[in-house]
N, C-alpha and C positions, 0 to 999 in steps of 0.2 A: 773240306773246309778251307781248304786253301788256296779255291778258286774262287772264293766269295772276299772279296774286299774290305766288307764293312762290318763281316762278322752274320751269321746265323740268320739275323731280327731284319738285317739289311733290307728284304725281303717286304717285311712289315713295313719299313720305316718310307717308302716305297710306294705302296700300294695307294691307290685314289681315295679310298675311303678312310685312310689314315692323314692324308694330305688333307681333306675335306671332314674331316674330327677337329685338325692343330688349324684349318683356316678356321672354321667358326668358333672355337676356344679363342684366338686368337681378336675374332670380330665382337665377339661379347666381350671380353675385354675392354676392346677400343672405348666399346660404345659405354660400357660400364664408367672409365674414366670420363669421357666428356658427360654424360650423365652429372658425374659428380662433379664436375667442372662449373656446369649449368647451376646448378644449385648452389653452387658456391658463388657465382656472381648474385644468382637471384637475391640472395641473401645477405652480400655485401651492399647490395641495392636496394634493397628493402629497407636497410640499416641506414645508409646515407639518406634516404629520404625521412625516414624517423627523425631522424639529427635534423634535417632542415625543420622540419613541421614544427620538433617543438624548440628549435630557437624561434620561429615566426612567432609564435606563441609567446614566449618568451619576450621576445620584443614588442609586440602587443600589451601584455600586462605590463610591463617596466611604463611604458607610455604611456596606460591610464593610470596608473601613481604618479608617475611624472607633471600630469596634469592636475592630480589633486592636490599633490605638495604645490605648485605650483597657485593655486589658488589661495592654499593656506601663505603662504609666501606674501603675497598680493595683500591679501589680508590682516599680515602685523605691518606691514609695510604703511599701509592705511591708521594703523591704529599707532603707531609709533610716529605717523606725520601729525595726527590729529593729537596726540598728548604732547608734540615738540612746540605744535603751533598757541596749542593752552596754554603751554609753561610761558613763553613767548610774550602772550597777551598780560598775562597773572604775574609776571616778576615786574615791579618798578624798575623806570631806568634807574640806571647810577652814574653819575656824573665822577667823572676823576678832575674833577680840581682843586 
């Protein structure tokens, strides 16, 4: 035993098919993290595009209400000229002298 360095297993620890066990544990691994890497962008991406579509959406409907109040707007604006211009015509003057 005391010509052996690493101890007993040294041997094992060694051997090609022990090397070629810890490389592909080691490659499934790798690939296992970027795997999960992948999907974790995909998914942050997926999620920023969500966020875009429905603020478009969102700014879309704000728009066609914008245009309806907009109309209604237009429309007391009309009705508030047309009831200033009555009042207008229908009050007598008045003379301050």
């Amino acid at each position: 035993m005391a010509t052996e360095p690493c101890g007993p297993w040294a041997r094992d620890c060694c051997s090609r098919s022990f090397r070629e066990d810890v490389s592909a544990a080691i490659s499934r691994r790798c690939k296992a993290r970027f795997d999960a890497a992948v999907a974790e962008y995909q998914k942050a991406a997926l999620n920023g595009y969500r966020e875009v579509a429905n603020t478009l959406i969102t700014i879309q409907k704000l728009a066609e209400v914008r245009g309806h109040q907009q109309i209604g707007v237009t429309a007391l604006q009309d009705a508030s000229d047309l009831a200033r211009a009555r009042t207008i015509r229908a009050s007598p003057v008045i003379s301050k002298s």
